[in-house]
C-alpha positions in Angstrom: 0.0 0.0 0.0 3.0 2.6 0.8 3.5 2.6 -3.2 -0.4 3.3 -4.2 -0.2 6.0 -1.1 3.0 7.9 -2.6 2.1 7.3 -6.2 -1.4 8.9 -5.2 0.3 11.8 -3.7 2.2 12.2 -7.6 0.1 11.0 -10.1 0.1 13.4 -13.2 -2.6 15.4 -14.5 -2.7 16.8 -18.6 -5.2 18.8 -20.3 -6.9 20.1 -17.3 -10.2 22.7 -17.2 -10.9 25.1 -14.4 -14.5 25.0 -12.7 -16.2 28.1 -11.4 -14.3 27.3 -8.0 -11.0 27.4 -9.4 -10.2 23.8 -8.6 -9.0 21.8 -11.5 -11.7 19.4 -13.3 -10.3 16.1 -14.6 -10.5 15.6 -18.7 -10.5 11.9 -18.6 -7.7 9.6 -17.2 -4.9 9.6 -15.6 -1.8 8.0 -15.1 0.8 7.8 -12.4 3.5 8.1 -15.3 3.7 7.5 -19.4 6.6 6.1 -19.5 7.8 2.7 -17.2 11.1 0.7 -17.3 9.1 -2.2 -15.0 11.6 -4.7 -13.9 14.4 -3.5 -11.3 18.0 -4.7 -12.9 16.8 -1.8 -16.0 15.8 1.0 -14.1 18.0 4.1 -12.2 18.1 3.9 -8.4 14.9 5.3 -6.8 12.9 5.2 -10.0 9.3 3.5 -9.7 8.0 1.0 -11.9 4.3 0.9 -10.8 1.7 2.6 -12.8 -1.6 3.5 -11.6 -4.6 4.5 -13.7 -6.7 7.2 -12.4 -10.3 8.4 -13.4 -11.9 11.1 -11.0 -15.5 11.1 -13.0 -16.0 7.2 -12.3 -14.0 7.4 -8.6 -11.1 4.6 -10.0 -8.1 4.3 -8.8 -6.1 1.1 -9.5 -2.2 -0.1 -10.2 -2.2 -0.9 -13.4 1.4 -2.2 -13.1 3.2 -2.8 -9.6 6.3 -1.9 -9.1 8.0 -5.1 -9.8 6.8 -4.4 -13.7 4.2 -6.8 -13.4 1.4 -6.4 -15.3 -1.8 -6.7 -13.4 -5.1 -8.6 -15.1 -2.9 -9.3 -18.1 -5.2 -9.9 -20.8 -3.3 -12.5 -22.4 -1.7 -12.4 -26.3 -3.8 -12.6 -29.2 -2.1 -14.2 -32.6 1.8 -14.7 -31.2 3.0 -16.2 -34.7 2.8 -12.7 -35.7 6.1 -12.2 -33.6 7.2 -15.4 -32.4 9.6 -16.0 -34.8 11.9 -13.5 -33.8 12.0 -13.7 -30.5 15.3 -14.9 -29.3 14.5 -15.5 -25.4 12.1 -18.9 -26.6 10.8 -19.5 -23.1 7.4 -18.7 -21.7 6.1 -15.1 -21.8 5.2 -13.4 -18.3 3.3 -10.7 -17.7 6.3 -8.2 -16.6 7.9 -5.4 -18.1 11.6 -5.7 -18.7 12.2 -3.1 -21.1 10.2 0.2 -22.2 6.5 0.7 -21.9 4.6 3.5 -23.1 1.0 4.5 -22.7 -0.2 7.0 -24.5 -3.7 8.6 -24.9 -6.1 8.6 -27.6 -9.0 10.9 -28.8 -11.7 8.5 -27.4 -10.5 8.5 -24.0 -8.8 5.0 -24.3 -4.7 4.8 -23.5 -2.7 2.7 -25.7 -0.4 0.8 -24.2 2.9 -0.1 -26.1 5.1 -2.9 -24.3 8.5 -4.1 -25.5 9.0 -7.2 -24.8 12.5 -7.9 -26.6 15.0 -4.8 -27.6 16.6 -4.5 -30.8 20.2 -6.1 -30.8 22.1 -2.9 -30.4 20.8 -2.6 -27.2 23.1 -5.0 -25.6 25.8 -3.3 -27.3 28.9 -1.6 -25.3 30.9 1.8 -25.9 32.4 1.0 -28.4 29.9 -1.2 -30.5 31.0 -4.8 -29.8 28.5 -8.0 -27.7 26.1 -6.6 -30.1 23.0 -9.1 -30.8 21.0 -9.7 -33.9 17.7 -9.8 -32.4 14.6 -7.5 -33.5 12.7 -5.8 -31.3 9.1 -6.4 -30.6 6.5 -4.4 -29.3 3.0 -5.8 -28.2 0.0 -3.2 -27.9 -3.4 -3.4 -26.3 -5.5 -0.5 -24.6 -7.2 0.4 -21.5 -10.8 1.4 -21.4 -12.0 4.8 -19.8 -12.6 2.4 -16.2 -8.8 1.4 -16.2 -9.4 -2.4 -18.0 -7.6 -4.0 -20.9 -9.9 -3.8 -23.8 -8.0 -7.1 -25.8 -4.9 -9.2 -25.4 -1.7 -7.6 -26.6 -1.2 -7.6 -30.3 2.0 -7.3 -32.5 2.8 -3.7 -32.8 6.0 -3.7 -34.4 8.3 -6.8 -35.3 12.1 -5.0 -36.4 11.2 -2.6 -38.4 7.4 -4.2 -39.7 4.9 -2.0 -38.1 1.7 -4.0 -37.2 -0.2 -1.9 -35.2 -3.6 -0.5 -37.1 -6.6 1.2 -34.6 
């Protein structure tokens, strides 16, 4: 509970209006943070993984995201031989973020949610260019719903430099 109490004291606000009273009126949600790094060993010192969805007009508050990087009611995959093929780890998927995860709104309301699950090969690679891999990085997308659920399983978004993603 100490990270929903902090992350409650943070969580970000966009696009605001101002009532009559002067207080701020929520357009929408919210999100603790737009940007997460999920699991520990790829994150700076003090950073927080969790992200927790916010909606004032329907009273929700929720962790989408703890702060291990796991995802919370993971909605499963839909159609995997999309980007199976080039994923190098071959070993069960789980529902935690390793790399970089992006949400990002849309018009409707809904946030899309962009995971990586495997980074392009250059990531691995030092100073000066050498342990790079081959692999191709793959991002899965689903969205979240104006309550705060996931709306479908995560699909291929982009597989190297094949974009797959279409609303």
């Amino acid at each position: 509970m100490y990270i929903l109490e902090n992350l409650k004291k943070k969580y970000i606000t966009t696009k605001g209006n101002t009532t009559e009273t002067g207080k701020t009126k929520s357009n929408g949600p919210q999100l603790s943070q737009w940007t997460t790094f999920g699991n520990h060993l790829y994150r700076r010192r003090g950073e927080v993984a969790a992200v927790e969805f916010v909606n004032e007009e329907y009273g929700i508050r929720k962790l989408i995201v703890d702060d291990n990087g796991y995802i919370l009611n993971y909605p499963g995959l839909k159609n995997p031989e999309e980007w199976l093929y080039a994923w190098e780890s071959k070993c069960e998927l789980e529902p935690q973020i390793r790399f970089r995860t992006d949400f990002e709104r849309m018009e409707d309301n809904t946030i899309l949610m962009v995971w990586e699950i495997q980074p392009d090969g250059r990531y691995w690679e030092d100073g000066d260019g050498f342990g790079g891999e081959s692999d191709l990085e793959i991002l899965l997308y689903t969205y979240l719903d104006e309550k705060g659920n996931f709306t479908a399983p995560f699909k291929a978004y982009k597989v190297g430099i094949k974009k797959l993603y279409n609303r």
